[in-house]
Residue, then its C-alpha position, 0 to 999 in steps of 0.5 A: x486487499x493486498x498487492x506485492x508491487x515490488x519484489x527481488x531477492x533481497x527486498x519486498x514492497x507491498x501495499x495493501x488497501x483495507x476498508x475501515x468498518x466504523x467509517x463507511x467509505x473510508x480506506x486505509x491506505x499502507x505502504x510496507x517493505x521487508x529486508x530479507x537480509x534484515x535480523x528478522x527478514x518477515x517484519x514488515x516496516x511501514x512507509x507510508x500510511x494514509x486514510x483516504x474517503x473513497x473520492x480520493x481514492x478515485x482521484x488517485x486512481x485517475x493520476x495512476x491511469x494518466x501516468x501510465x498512458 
């Protein structure tokens, strides 16, 4: 799953959430930008990565929801 979180016409930011098959109830959690205005303005440059078992998911979740309120 993939979410654009942050867009203009210069700069992209993107975050995607994938299950990790080969360890059920772990999450591969990824932070991307691209640079339209870089050489190559489709490459992807990470910025952020973690793997996350699916409580910490949950508690990120909850202070995404606190935060919001």
């Amino acid at each position: 799953m993939k979410a654009i979180v942050s867009s203009s016409p210069s700069f992209q930011r993107e975050i995607s959430l994938t299950p990790i098959p080969s360890v059920p109830g772990s999450f591969h959690l990824e932070v991307s930008s691209r640079l339209f205005s870089a050489k190559d303005p489709n490459a992807k440059q990470r910025n952020f990565s973690v793997i996350l078992e699916r409580e910490g998911l949950q508690q990120l979740k909850r202070l995404i929801d606190r935060s919001l309120k």
